[in-house]
Phi, psi and omega in degrees: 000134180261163183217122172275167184210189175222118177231190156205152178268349169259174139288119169179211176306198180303283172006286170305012196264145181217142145273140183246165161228163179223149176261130190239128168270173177291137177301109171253113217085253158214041166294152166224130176271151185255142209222082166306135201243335249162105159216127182291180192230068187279159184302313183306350179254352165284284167349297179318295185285348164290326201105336177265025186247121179311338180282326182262126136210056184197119161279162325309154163216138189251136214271191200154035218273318162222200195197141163222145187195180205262146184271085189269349171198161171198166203283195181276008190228014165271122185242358194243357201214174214199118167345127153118336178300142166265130198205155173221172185190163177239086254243317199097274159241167195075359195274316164294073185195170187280296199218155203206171200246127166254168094341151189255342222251029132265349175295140170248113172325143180239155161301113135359332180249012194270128159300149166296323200288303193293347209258246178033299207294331166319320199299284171272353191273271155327314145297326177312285189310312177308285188325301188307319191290320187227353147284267240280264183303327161101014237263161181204174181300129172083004179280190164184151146246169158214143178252146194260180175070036180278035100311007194248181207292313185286329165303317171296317193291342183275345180274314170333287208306333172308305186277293268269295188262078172043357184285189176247118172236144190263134137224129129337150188192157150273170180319306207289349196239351193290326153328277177334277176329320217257334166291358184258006189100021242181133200293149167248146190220125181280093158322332166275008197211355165241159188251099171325304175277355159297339158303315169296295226277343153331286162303311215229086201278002193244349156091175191271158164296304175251151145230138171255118162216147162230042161334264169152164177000263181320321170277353198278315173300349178271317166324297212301321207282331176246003142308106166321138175294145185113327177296147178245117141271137185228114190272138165202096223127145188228032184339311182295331164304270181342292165318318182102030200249353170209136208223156198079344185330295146335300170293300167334358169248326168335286175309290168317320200272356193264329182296318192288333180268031171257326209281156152292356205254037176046023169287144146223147158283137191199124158252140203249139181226145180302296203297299168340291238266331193296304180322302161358292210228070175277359185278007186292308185312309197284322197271335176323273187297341166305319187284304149001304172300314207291313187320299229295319203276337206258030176033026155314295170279181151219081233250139203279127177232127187258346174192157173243101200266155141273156189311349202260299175280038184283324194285280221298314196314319180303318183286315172316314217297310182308315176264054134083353189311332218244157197211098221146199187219109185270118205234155191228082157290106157325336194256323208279153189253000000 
């Protein structure tokens, strides 16, 4: 069986994003092929194609981070899952495809009555943020943070979870987003016109429990700075790396970050990696995104889909991501012509 997809064969711009086919085999073992309904289109598949994600370091690749999708066949040692199941993972790579091959034992049920578009911005968006809120920082009812990227898909989905459990929420934003932000319940702070921390530190002269940044070096100390004693920044991101806006990022986050767990000041520095915490924790994963689902059924959450592309606007949908536009969660139906 052949499958299109979106891969590249190179590192570089928007450009290298191509559609392909691929041969997908019959499901051996305790393999599920998968009838992909639903993959998002993420800032992390720009990172891929940049060249600039650690996990990928090698071209062709067929892009992907995660997927939800229907269980159209499955091997002879599959025991959790049945034709016709709804299921979702989180892939990395490969997931920007027609039909695709799994492990059963990363698969998460999904409800059957769930959009594929809306049950998808969960697997990584959503999780990032859930993890980050209530694993890392540990956040309750009556908390506050502040984020930095509250327009983007993990900035949006921590402000959901934000009006969803009672916290108080900050975010950055550019102007064009402030609206957006400001609909979830949640302060919007103009990053070119305003200083956060003077904005935190007004409300909260003792700083917050958490900040989630994913910047880069230099703003991560300005983060650290409006952290409450007791409290965690929690990086998880390097953008300005991403972007080429900053070179050295890593060791430079490296260093700092070896520095901040020497200070005495009841602070913590923490970094958050999906892929980690999943390896770590795999049962995290699965009760994680189960609860996720159940927020999703229970009309707790809503998670933002700014647009649904075809296999065709995927190089434009990459180029939007980049100039900062989407405001939200870009999803790629597979199905769709």
């Amino acid at each position: 069986m052949n499958s299109r997809c979106i891969s590249i064969q190179e590192f570089g711009s928007a450009d290298v994003v191509t559609m392909s086919e691929h041969e997908v085999p019959e499901p051996t073992g305790r393999e599920v092929r998968l009838r992909v309904e639903a993959a998002s289109v993420s800032f992390t598949d720009v990172m891929i194609r940049n060249g600039r994600y650690p996990e990928v370091k090698k071209a062709p690749v067929v892009l992907g981070y995660d997927c939800v999708g229907e269980v159209e066949a499955v091997g002879p040692d599959v025991s959790r899952f049945t034709p016709g199941d709804r299921v979702a993972d989180l892939t990395i790579t490969g997931s920007q495809t027609e039909y695709l091959l799994r492990d059963e034992a990363g698969l998460v049920s999904v409800p059957g009555e769930l959009e594929p578009a809306q049950a998808v911005v969960c697997v990584l968006a959503y999780l990032t943020a859930y993890q980050m809120m209530f694993r890392v920082a540990e956040l309750k009812e009556g908390d506050s943070f502040l984020i930095h990227g509250g327009g983007g898909s993990v900035g949006s989905a921590a402000l959901d979870l934000a009006r969803a459990f009672g916290i108080t929420a900050y975010a950055t934003a550019s102007q064009s987003k402030h609206d957006f932000v400001s609909s979830f319940g949640a302060t919007a702070i103009d990053y070119r016109l305003q200083d956060f921390v003077e904005v935190v530190k007004q409300a909260h002269p003792d700083g917050v429990p958490a900040v989630f940044d994913a910047i880069g070096p230099e703003n991560f100390k300005r983060s650290y700075s409006v952290v409450a004693p007791g409290g965690s920044l929690v990086i998880f991101g390097m953008l300005d790396m991403a972007l080429g806006k900053q070179k050295g990022g890593m060791l430079a986050t490296g260093l700092w970050y070896g520095l901040s767990k020497l200070k005495r000041d009841r602070r913590r520095a923490e970094l958050y990696i999906i892929t980690k915490l999943r390896k770590q924790h795999p049962e995290w994963f699965q009760e994680d995104l189960t609860a996720l689902f159940a927020l999703l059924r229970q009309g707790r959450i809503a998670p933002v889909v700014a647009d649904i592309v075809s296999f065709f606007d995927v190089a434009e949908a990459h180029r939007r991501i980049e100039s900062a536009e989407v405001s939200g969660k870009i999803v790629l139906d597979p199905r769709r012509r």
